[in-house]
LUMGUPA-704879 format. One record per residue: residue number from 0; residue in one letter; x, y negated, z of N, C-alpha, C in turn. Coordinates in nm, 4 decimals. Example, Ala and Ser with C-alpha at 12.3 -4.5 7.8 and 13.67 -1.06 7.14 Angstrom:
2
<0,a,<1.3190,0.5690,0.7800>,<1.2300,0.4500,0.7800>,<1.3200,0.3300,0.7800>>
<1,s,<1.2850,0.2250,0.7080>,<1.3670,0.1060,0.7140>,<1.2900,-0.0030,0.7870>>
REM end
This chain:
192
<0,x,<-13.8584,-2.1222,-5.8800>,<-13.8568,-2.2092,-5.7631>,<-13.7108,-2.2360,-5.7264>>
<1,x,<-13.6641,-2.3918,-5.6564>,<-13.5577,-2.3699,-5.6566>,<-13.5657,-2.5008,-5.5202>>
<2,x,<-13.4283,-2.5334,-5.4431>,<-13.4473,-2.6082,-5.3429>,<-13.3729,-2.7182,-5.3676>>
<3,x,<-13.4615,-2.8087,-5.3121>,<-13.3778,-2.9693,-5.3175>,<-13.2021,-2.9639,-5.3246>>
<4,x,<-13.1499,-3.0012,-5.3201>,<-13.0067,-3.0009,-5.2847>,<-12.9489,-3.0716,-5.1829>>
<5,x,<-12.9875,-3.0686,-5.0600>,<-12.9708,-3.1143,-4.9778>,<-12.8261,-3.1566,-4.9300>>
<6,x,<-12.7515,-3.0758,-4.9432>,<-12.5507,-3.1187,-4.9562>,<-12.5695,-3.2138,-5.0237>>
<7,x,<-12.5927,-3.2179,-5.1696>,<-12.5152,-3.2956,-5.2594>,<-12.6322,-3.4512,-5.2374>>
<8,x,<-12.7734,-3.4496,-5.1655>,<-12.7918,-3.5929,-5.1321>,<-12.7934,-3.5837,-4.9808>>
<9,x,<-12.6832,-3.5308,-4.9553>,<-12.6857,-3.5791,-4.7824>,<-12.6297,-3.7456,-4.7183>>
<10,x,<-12.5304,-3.8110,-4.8216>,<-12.5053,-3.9590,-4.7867>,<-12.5950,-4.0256,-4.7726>>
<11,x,<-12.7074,-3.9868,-4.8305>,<-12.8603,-4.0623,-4.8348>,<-12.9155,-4.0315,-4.7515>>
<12,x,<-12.9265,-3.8402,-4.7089>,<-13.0397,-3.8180,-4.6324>,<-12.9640,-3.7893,-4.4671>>
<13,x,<-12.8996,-3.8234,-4.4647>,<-12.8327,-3.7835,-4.3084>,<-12.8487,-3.8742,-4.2326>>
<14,x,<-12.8308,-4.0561,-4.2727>,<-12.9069,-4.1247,-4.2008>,<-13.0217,-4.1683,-4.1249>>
<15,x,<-13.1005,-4.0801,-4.2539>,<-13.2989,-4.0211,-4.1919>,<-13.3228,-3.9246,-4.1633>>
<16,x,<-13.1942,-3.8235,-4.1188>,<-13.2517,-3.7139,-4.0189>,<-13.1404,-3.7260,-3.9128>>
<17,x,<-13.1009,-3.7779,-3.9169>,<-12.9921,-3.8678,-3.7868>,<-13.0749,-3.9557,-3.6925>>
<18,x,<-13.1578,-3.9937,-3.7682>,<-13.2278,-4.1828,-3.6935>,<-13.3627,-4.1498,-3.5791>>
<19,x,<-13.3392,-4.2026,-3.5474>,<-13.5105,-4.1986,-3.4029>,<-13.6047,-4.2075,-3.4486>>
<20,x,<-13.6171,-4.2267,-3.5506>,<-13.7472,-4.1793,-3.5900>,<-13.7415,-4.0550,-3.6435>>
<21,x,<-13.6512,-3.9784,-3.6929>,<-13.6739,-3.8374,-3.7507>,<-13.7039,-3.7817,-3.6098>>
<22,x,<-13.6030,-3.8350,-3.5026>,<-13.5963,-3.7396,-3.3298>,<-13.7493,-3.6988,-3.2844>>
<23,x,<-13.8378,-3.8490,-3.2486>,<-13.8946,-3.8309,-3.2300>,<-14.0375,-3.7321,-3.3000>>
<24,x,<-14.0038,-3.7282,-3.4361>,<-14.0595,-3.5533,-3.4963>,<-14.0028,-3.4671,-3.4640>>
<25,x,<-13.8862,-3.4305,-3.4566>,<-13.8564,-3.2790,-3.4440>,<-13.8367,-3.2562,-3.2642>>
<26,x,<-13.7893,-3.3569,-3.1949>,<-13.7835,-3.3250,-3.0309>,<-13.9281,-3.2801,-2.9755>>
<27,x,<-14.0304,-3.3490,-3.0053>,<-14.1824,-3.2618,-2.9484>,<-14.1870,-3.1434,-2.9931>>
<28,x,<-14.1530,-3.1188,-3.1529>,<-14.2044,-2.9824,-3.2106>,<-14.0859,-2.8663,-3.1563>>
<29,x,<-13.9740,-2.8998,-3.1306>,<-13.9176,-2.8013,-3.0916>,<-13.9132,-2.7514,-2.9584>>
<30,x,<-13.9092,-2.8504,-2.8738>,<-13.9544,-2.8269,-2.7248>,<-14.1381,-2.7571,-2.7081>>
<31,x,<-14.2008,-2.8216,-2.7653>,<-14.3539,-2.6996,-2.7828>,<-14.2503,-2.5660,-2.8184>>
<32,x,<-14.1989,-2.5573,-2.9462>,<-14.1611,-2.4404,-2.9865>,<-14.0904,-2.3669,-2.8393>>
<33,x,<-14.0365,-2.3989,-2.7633>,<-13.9706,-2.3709,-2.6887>,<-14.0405,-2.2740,-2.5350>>
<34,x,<-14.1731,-2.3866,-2.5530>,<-14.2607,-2.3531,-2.4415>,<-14.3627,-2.2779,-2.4812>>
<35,x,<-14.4111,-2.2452,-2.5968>,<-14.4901,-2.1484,-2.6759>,<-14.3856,-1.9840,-2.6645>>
<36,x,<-14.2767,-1.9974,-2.7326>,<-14.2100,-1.9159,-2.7539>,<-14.1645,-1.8018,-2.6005>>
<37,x,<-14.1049,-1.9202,-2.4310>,<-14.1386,-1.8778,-2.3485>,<-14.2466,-1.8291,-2.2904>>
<38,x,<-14.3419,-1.8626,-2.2803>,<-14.4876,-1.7907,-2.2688>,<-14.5409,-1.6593,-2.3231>>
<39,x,<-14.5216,-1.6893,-2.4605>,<-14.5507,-1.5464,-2.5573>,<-14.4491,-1.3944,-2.4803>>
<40,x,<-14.3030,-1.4696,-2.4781>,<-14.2447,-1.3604,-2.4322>,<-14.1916,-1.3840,-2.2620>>
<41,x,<-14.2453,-1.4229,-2.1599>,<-14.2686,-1.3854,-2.0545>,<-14.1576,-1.4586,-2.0053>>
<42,x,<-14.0829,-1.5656,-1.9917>,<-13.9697,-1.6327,-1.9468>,<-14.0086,-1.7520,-1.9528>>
<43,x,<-13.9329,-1.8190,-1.8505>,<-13.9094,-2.0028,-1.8111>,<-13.9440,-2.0517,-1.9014>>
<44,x,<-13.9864,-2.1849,-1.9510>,<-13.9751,-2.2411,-2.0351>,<-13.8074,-2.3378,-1.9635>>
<45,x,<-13.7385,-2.3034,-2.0767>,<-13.6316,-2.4664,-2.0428>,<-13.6033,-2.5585,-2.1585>>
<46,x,<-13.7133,-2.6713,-2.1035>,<-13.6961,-2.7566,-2.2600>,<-13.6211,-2.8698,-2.2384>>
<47,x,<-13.5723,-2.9269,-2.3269>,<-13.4418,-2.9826,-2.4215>,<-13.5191,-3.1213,-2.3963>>
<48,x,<-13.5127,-3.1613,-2.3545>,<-13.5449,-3.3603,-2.3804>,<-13.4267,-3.4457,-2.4250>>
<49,x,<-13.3112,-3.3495,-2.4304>,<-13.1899,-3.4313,-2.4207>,<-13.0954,-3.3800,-2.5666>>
<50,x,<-13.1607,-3.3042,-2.6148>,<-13.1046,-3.2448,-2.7658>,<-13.0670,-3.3371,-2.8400>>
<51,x,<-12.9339,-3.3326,-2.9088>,<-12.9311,-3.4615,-3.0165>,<-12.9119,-3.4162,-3.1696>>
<52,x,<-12.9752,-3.2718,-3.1585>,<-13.0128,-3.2017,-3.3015>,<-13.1188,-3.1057,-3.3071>>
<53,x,<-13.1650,-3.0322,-3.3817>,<-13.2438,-2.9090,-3.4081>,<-13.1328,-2.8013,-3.3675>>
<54,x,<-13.0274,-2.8118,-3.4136>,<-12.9370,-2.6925,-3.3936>,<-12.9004,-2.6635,-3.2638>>
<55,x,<-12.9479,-2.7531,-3.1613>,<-12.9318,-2.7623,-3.0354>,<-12.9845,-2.6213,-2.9501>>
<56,x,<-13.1307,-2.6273,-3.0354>,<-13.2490,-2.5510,-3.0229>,<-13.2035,-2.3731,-3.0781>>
<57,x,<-13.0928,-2.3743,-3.1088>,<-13.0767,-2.2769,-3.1774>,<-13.0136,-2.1739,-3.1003>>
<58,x,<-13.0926,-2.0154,-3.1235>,<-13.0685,-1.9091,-2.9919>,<-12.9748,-1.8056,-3.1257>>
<59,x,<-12.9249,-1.7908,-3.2459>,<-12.8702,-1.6969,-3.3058>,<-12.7658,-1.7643,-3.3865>>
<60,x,<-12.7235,-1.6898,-3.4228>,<-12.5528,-1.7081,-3.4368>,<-12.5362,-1.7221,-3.6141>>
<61,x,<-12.6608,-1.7408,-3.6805>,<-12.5991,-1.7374,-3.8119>,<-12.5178,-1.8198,-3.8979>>
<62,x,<-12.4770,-1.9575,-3.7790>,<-12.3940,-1.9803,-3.8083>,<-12.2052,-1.9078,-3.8351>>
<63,x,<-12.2243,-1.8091,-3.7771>,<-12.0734,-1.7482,-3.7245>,<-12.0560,-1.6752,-3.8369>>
<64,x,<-11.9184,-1.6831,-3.8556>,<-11.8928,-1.5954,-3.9721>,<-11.8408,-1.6559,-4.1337>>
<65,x,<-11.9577,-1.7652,-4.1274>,<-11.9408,-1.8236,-4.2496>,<-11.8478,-1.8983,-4.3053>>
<66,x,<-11.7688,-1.8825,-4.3822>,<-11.6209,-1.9409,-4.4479>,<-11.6138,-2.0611,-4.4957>>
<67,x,<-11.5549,-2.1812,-4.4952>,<-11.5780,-2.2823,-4.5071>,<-11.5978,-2.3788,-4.3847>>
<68,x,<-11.6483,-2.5218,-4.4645>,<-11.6486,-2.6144,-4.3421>,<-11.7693,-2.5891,-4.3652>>
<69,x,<-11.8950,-2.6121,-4.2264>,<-11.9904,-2.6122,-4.2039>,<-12.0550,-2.7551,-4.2684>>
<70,x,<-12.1541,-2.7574,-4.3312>,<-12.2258,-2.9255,-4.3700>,<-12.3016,-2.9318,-4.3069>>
<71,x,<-12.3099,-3.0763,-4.2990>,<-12.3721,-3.1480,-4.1794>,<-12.5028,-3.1022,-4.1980>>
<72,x,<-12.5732,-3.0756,-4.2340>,<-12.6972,-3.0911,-4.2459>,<-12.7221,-2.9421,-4.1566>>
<73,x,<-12.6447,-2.8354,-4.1287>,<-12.6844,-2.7286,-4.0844>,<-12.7546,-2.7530,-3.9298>>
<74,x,<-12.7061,-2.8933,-3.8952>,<-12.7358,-2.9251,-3.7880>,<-12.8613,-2.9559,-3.7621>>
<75,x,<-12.9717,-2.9747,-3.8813>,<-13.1145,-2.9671,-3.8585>,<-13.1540,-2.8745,-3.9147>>
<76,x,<-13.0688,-2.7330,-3.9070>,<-13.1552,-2.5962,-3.9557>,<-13.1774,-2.5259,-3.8348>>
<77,x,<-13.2383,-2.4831,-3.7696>,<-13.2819,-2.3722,-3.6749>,<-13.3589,-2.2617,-3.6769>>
<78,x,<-13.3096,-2.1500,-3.6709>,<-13.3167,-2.0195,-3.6981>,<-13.4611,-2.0087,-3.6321>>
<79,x,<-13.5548,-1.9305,-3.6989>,<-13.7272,-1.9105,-3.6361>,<-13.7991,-2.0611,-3.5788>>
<80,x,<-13.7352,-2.1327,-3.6424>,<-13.8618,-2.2967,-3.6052>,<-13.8734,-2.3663,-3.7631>>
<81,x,<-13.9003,-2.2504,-3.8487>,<-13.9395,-2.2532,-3.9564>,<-14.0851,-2.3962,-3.9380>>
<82,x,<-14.1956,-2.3123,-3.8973>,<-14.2861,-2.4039,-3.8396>,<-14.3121,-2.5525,-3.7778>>
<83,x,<-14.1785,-2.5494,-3.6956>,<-14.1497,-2.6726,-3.6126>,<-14.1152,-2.7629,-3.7032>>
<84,x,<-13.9855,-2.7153,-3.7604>,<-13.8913,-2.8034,-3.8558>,<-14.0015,-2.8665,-3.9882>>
<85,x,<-14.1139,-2.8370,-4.0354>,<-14.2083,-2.8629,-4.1559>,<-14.2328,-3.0005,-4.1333>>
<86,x,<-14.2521,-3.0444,-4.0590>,<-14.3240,-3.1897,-4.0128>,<-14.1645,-3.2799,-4.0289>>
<87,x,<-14.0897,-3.2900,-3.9645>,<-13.9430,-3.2936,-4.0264>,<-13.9134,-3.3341,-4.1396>>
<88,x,<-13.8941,-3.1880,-4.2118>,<-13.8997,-3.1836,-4.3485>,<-13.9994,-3.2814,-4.4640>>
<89,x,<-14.1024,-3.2358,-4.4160>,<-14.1882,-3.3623,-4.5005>,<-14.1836,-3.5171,-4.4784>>
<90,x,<-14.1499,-3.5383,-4.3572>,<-14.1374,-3.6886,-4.3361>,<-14.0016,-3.7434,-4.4385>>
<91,x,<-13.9047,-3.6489,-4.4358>,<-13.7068,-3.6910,-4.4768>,<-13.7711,-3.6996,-4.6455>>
<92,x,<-13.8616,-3.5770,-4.6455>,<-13.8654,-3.5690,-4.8241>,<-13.9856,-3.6918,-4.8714>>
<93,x,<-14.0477,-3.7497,-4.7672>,<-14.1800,-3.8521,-4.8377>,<-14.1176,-3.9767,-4.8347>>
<94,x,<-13.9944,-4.0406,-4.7502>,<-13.9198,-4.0955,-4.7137>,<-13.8178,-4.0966,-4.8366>>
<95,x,<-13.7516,-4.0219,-4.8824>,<-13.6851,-3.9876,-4.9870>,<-13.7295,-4.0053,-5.1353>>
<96,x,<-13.8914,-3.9289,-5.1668>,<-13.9020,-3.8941,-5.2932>,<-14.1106,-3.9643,-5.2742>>
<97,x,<-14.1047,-4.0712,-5.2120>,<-14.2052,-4.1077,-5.1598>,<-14.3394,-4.1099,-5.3126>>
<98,x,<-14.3243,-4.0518,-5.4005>,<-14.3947,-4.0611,-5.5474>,<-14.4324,-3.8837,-5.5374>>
<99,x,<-14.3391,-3.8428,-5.4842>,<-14.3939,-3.7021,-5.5012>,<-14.4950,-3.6387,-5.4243>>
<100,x,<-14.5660,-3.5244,-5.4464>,<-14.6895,-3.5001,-5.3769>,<-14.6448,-3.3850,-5.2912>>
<101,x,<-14.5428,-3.3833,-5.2335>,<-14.4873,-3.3116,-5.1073>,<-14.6066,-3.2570,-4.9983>>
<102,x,<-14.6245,-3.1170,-4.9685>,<-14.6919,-3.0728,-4.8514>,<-14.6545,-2.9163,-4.8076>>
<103,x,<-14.6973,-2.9479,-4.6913>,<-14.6251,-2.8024,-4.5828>,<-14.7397,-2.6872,-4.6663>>
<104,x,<-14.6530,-2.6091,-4.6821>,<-14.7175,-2.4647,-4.7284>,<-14.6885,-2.4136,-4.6075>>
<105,x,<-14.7795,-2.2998,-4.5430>,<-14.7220,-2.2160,-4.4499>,<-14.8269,-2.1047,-4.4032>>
<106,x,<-14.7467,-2.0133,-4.3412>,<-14.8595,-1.8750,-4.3136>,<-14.7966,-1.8616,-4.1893>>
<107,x,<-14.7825,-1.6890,-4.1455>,<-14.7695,-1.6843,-4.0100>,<-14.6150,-1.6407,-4.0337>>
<108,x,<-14.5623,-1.6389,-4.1116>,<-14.4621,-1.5538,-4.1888>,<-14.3400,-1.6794,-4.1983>>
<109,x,<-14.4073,-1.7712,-4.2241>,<-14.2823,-1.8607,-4.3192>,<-14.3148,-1.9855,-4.3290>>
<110,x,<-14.2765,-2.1784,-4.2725>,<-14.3285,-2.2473,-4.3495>,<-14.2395,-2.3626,-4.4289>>
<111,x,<-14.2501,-2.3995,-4.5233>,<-14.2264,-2.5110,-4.6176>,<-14.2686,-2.6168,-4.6684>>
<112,x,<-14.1907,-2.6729,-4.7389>,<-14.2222,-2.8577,-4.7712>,<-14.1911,-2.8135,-4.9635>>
<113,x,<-14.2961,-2.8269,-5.0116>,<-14.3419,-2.8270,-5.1661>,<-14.3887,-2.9262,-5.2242>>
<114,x,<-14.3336,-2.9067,-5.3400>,<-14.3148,-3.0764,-5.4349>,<-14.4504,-3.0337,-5.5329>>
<115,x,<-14.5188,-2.9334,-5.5134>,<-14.6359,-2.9480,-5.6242>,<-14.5927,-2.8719,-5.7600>>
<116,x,<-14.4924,-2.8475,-5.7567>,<-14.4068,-2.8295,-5.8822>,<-14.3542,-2.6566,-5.8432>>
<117,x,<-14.1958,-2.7118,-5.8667>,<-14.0927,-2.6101,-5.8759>,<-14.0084,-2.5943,-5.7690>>
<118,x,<-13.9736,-2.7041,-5.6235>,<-13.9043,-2.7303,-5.5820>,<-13.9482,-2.7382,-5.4277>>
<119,x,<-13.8083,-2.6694,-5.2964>,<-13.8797,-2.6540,-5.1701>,<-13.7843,-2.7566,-5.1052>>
<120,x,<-13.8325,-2.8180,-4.9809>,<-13.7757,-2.9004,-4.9233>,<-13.7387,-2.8010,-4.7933>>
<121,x,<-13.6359,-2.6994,-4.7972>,<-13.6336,-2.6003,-4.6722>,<-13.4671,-2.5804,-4.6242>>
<122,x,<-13.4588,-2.6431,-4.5024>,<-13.3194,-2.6604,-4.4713>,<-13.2839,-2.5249,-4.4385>>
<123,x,<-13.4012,-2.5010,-4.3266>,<-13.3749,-2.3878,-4.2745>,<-13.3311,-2.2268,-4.3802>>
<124,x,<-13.3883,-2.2552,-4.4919>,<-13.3825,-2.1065,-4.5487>,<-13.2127,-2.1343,-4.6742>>
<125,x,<-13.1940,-2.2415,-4.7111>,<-13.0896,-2.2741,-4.8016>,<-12.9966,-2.2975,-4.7422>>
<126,x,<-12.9978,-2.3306,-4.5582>,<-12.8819,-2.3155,-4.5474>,<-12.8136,-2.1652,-4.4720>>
<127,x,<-12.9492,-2.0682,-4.5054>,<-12.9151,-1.9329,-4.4466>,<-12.8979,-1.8459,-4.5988>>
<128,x,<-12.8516,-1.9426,-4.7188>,<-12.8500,-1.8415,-4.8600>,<-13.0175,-1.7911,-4.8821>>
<129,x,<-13.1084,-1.7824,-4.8359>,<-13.2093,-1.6894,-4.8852>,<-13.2348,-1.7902,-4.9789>>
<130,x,<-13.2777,-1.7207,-5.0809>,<-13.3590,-1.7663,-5.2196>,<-13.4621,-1.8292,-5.2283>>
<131,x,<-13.5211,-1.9492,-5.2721>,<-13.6435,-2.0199,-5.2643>,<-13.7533,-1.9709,-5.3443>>
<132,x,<-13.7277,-1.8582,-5.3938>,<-13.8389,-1.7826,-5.4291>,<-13.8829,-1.6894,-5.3090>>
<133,x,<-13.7849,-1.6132,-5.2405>,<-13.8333,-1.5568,-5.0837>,<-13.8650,-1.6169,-5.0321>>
<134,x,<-13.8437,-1.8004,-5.0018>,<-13.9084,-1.8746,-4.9541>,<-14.0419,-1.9179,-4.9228>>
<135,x,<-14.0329,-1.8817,-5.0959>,<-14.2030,-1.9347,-5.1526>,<-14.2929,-1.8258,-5.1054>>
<136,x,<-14.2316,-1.7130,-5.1212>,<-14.2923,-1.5813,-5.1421>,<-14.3452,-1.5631,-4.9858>>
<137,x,<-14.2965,-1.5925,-4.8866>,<-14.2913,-1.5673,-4.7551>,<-14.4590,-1.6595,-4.7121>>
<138,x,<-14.4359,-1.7905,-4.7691>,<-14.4838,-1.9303,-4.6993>,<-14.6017,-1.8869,-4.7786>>
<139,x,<-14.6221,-1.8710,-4.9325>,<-14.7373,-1.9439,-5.0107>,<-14.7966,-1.7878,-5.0702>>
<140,x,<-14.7263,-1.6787,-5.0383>,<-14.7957,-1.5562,-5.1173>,<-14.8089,-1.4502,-5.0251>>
<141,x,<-14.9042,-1.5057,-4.8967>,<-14.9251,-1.3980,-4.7511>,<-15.0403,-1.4401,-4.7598>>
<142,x,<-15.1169,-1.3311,-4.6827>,<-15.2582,-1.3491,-4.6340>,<-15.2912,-1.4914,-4.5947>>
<143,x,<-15.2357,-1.5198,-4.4761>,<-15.2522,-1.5927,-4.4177>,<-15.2085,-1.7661,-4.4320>>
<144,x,<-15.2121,-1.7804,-4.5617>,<-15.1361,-1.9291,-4.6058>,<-15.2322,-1.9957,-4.6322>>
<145,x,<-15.1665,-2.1256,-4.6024>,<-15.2862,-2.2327,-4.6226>,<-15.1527,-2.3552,-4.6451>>
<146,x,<-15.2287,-2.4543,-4.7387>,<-15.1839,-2.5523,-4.8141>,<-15.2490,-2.6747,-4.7342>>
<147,x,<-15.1658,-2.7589,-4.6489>,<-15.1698,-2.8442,-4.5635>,<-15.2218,-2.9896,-4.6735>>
<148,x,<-15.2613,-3.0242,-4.6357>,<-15.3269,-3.1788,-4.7650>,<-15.1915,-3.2497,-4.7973>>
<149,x,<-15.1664,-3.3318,-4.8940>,<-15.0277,-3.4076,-4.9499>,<-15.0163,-3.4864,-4.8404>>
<150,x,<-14.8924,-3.4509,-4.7933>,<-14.8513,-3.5537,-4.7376>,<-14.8674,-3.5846,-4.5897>>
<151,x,<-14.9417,-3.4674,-4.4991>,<-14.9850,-3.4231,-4.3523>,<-14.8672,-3.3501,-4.3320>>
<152,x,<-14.8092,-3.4109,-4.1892>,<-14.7361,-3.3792,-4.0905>,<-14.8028,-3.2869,-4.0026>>
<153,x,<-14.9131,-3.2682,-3.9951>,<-15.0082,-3.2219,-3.8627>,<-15.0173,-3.0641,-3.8939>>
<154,x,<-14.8817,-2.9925,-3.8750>,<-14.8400,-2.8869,-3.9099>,<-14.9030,-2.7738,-3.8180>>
<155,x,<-14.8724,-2.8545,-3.6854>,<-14.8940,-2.7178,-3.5494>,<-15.0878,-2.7261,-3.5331>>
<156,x,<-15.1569,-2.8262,-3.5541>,<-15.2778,-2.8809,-3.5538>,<-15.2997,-2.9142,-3.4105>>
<157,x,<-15.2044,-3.0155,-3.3799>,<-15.1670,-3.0815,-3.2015>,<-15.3049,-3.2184,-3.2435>>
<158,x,<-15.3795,-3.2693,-3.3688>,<-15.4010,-3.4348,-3.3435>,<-15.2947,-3.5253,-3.4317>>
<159,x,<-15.3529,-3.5621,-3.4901>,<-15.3243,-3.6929,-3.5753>,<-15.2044,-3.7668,-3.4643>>
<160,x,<-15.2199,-3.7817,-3.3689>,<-15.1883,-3.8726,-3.2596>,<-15.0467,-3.8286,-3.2278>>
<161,x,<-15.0224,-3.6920,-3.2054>,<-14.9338,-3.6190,-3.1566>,<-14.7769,-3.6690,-3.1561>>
<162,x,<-14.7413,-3.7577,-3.2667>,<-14.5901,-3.8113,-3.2651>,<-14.6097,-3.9069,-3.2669>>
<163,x,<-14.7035,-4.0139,-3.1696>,<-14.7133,-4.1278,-3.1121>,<-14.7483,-4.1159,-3.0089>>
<164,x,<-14.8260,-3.9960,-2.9164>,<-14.8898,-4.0251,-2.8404>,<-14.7919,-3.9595,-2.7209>>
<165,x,<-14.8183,-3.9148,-2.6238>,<-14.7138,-3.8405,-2.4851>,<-14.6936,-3.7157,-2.4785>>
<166,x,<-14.5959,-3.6789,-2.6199>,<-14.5590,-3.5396,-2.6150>,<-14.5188,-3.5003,-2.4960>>
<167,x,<-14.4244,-3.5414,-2.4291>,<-14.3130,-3.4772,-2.3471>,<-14.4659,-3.4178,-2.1922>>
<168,x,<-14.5891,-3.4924,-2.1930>,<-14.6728,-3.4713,-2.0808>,<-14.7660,-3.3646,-2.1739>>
<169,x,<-14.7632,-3.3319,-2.2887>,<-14.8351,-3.2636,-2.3244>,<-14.7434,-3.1088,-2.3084>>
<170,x,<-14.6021,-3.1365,-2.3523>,<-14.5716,-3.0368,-2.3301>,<-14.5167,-2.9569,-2.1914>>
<171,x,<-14.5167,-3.0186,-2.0862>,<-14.4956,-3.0313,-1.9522>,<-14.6831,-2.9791,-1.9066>>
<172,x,<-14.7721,-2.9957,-1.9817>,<-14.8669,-3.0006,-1.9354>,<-14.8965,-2.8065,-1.9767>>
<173,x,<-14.8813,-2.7986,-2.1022>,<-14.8522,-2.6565,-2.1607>,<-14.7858,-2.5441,-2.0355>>
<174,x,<-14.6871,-2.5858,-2.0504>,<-14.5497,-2.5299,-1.9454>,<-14.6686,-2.5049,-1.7846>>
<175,x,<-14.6919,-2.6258,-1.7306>,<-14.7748,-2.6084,-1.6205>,<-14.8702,-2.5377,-1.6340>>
<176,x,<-14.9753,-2.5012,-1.7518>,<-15.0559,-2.3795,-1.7285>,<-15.0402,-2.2501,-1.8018>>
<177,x,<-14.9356,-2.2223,-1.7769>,<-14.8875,-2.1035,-1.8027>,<-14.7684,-2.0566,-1.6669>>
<178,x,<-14.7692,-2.1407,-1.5460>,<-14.6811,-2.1422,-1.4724>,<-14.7586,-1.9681,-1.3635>>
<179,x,<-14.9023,-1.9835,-1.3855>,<-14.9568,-1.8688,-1.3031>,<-14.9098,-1.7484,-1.3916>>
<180,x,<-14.9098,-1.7728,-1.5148>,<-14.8879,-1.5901,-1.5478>,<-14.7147,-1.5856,-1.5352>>
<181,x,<-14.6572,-1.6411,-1.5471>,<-14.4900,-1.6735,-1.4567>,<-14.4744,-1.7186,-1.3174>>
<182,x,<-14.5086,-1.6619,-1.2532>,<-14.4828,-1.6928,-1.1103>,<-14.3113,-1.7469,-1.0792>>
<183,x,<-14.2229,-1.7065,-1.1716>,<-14.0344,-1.6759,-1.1669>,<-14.0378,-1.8209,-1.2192>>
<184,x,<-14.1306,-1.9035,-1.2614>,<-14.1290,-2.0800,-1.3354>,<-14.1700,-2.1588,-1.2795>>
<185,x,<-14.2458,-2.1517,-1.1950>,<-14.2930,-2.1984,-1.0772>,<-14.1739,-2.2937,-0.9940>>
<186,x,<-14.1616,-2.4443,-1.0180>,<-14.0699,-2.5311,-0.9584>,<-14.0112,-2.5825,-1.0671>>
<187,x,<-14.0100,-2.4932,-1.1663>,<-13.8736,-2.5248,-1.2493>,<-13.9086,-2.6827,-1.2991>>
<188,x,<-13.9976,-2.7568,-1.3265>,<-13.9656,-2.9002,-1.3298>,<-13.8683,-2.9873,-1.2626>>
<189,x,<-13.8051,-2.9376,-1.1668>,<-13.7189,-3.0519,-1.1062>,<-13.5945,-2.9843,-1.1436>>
<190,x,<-13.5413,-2.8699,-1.2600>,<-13.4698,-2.8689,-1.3645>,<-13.5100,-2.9308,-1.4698>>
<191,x,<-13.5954,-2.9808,-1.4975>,<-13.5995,-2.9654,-1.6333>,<-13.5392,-3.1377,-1.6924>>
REM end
């Protein structure tokens, strides 16, 4: 198994994960991610409507450290929105390699964009060095994996509808019923 090369076609692909239409995929899924993630562990939700990357979204530092100039593309990797980022990923790679039979592999562990073949469409894990065989190994060889149909975005299982229809009230709507088991979140819309 091995991963796209995302550096070496980034003149191509930076324009389609730059453009408003990539935004409007990854800004719903990461802001859910955001308000799922607060809930689970007992804090505010504070979501991002105003992000002008994935990396925006990003709470760990693995960027730091690393020698060199940073490539652009790190800017749509985000550390644990493995999940989020899939829908993303498959749109840049069907968009790109629109002949290939590209689909989200994923478990509870790990998820990815697979060419059917040999090859992962995973920003997130190539641009943290891990190996696209740990990749694979994570996403497609756990209990819990399931092989999304060629070519389905409908990663989180929100509805066909979901990146046309009124994320930002769906996820505002999320946030609001979970506001009783957070009493400390209670208002926070007129931050948000």
């Amino acid at each position: 198994m091995q991963f796209v090369d995302i550096q070496k076609l980034w003149k191509r692909l930076g324009p389609i994960y730059r453009s408003e239409a990539a935004r409007e995929i990854w800004l719903p899924e990461l802001n859910l991610m955001l308000a799922i993630k607060s809930q689970r562990n007992g804090f505010p939700a504070r979501l991002n409507f105003e992000a002008k990357a994935p990396s925006d979204f990003d709470f760990c530092d693995w960027r730091y450290g690393k020698p060199g100039r940073k490539p652009a593309y790190w800017d749509f990797a985000c550390h644990g929105a493995c999940h989020w980022l899939a829908p993303l990923n498959i749109w840049v790679a069907m968009q790109t390699e629109p002949n290939t039979p590209w689909q989200i592999v994923r478990s509870e562990v790990h998820s990815t964009v697979w060419d059917g073949k040999d090859r992962l469409w995973d920003l997130n894990y190539l641009a943290r060095d891990i190996p696209a065989n740990e990749a694979w190994q994570l996403a497609a060889q756990q209990g819990s994996t399931e092989f999304l149909p060629v070519g389905s975005m409908n990663n989180a299982d929100l509805g066909e509808d979901w990146y046309t229809g009124d994320w930002q009230r769906t996820v505002e709507s999320y946030v609001a019923s979970t506001d009783d088991q957070h009493p400390e979140a209670l208002g926070r819309k007129e931050r948000i």
